[in-house]
C-alpha positions, 0 to 999 in steps of 0.5 A: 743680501736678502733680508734675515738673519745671519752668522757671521765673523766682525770682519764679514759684518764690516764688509757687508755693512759697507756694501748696505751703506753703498760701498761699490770701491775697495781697495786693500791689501792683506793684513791680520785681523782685517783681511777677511774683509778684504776676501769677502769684498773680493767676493761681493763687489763683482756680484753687484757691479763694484770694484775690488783690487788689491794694491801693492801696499797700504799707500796705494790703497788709500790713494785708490780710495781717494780718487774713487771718492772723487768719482763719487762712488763710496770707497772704503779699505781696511788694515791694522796697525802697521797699515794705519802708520803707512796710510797716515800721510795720505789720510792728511791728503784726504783731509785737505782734499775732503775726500769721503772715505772709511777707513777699517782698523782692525786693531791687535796687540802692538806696537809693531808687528806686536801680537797680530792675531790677538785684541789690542786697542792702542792705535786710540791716538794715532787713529785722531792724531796719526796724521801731521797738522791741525785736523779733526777726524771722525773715528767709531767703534762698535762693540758687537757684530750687529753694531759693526754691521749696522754701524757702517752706515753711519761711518759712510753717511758721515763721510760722506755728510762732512766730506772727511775720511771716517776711521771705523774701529774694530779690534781682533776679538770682534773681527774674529769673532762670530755673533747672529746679525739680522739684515734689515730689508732692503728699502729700509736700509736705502732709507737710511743713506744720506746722499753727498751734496753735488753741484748742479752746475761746473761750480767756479768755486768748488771748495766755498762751503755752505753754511754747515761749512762743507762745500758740495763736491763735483765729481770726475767726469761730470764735465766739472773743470777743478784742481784738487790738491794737497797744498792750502788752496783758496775756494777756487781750489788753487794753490795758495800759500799764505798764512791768510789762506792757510789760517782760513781753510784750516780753521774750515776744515777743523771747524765743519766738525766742532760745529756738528760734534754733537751730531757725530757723537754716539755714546751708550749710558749703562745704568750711570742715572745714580752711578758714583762710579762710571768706567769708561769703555769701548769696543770688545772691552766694553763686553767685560766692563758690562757683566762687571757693573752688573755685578756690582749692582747685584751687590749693591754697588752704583756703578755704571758705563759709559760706552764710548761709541764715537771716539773723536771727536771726544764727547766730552760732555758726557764726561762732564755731565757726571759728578763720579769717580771715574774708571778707564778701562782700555788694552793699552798703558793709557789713552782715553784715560788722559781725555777723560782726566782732561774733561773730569772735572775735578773727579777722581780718574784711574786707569784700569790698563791692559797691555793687549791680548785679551781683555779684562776679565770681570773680576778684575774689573770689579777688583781695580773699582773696589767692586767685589 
């Protein structure tokens, strides 16, 4: 894509933002909101010398992206809801197997088949919990078109960095909706992609990690003889079902993000410096919460945002660094809310809820914080 600037819908951003960060695999199958990113990557792949198929089902799909990670090509899929409930299983695969991989959520109204082509945000929890087990996940959510194409760099460096699947948050407004995005040239972009780590030689311990806790990764068809699998396994890869064994990786697999939390998380401060209201948003609600405080400030209130960017792991430092009444503003029956009471300190938290379909208007922002 030469460099310049663009009209383009979320769903294409996504897709072209992948294919900058070096996404040359995809793997899908068709779903509203998200299945403009899967035309779009059916359309590009070819022209640069990537693959495109479209599975079965969700399952194959995650499963596709799995194995093509192994290869080393970054390999990403998109879906909704009801396509995360399926790949969940196979997400946990991923995580033992440390499998780089992204993961496109394009959220609607829900549960179930639910308001399918209008905004929702109520898959927060299944996107870090949707999994069985002990794991940490790396989850983002842009709020424009320009962050979801630029943003998808960071998604597939960070998968790639901590060898974990990254879940990419966008919701129905931003998917369909249409905003100019500049394209940086091309040597600007290559500069900004961080390599995954890959053993010079056949390693006899191809899951003993660094001391950032993540272990280079061998690749299929380099001549590296391993087992890779989905049972707890020891450093050489191999099935070992002990609590010792268990206890040993899991804490691994859990700890190799805790230890870089504050390198994975990405949080915008909006005017919060003298804030004694903070309401807490993310993704196209965050459009809303932000003409809200700018009306609140024209009237003198100090109110302010913080515009979670990283969902999970939980900057929870952010929370706690202000002594203010806090305001969680999201289209669910409440989610983050419970995280942001969990680290608040003390603080007085309301949620400010919306089942989904559209978001918030300003006004009724400004009504929830006494704004108006």
């Amino acid at each position: 894509m030469k460099s310049g600037y663009y009209f383009w819908s979320g769903d294409i951003a996504a897709a072209e933002g992948a294919i900058a960060a070096g996404c040359r695999f995809y793997a899908g199958y068709p779903i509203t909101p998200s299945s403009e990113i899967a035309e779009r990557m059916a359309l590009r792949l070819p022209q640069i010398g990537g693959k495109f198929i479209q599975m079965e089902d969700e399952i194959g799909s995650i499963a596709a992206i799995i194995g093509a990670s192994w290869t080393g090509e970054r390999a990403m899929t998109a879906t909704s809801g009801p396509g995360i409930s399926l790949m969940n299983e196979n997400i946990g695969l991923a995580i033992m197997m440390e499998a780089p991989i992204v993961v496109v959520n394009a959220m609607r109204g829900d549960p179930s088949t639910g308001l399918p082509t209008l905004i929702g945000q109520g898959d927060l929890m299944q996107a870090r919990y949707g999994s069985h087990g002990s794991y940490e996940i790396i989850v983002l959510y842009p709020n424009s078109i320009q962050e979801t194409f630029d943003l998808m760099m960071d998604a597939f460096n960070m998968a790639e960095k901590y060898r974990v699947p990254v879940m990419y948050l966008i919701d129905a407004l931003l998917a369909h909706m249409f905003e100019r995005v500049y394209v940086p040239p091309e040597e600007e972009i290559e500069r900004k992609i961080i390599r995954r780590k890959v053993p010079n030689k056949v390693p006899s311990r191809p899951f003993e990690p660094d001391d950032d806790l993540v272990p280079p990764m061998p690749l299929i068809g380099q001549g590296h003889k391993i087992h890779a699998t989905g049972l707890t396994h020891d450093e050489r890869g191999y099935p070992n079902l002990t609590p010792k064994a268990q206890e040993k990786l899991v804490r691994r697999l859990n700890e190799k993000i805790i230890k870089h939390e504050r390198e994975i998380w990405k949080v915008e401060e909006y005017k919060t410096e003298d804030a004694d209201k903070i309401i807490v948003s993310f993704g196209g609600e965050s459009r809303a919460v932000r003409n809200a405080v700018n009306s609140a400030r024209k009237n003198g209130k100090k109110v302010g945002m913080l515009r979670l960017i990283t969902l999970w792991p939980f900057p929870h430092e952010f929370i706690k660094k202000y002594t203010a009444d806090f305001y969680v503003a999201e289209l669910n029956y409440g989610q983050m809310y419970h995280k942001v009471r969990e680290y608040a300190d003390g603080n007085n938290v309301k949620l400010i809820a919306k089942m989904g379909g559209e978001i918030h208007t300003p006004n009724e922002i400004l009504k929830e914080i006494g704004g108006v």
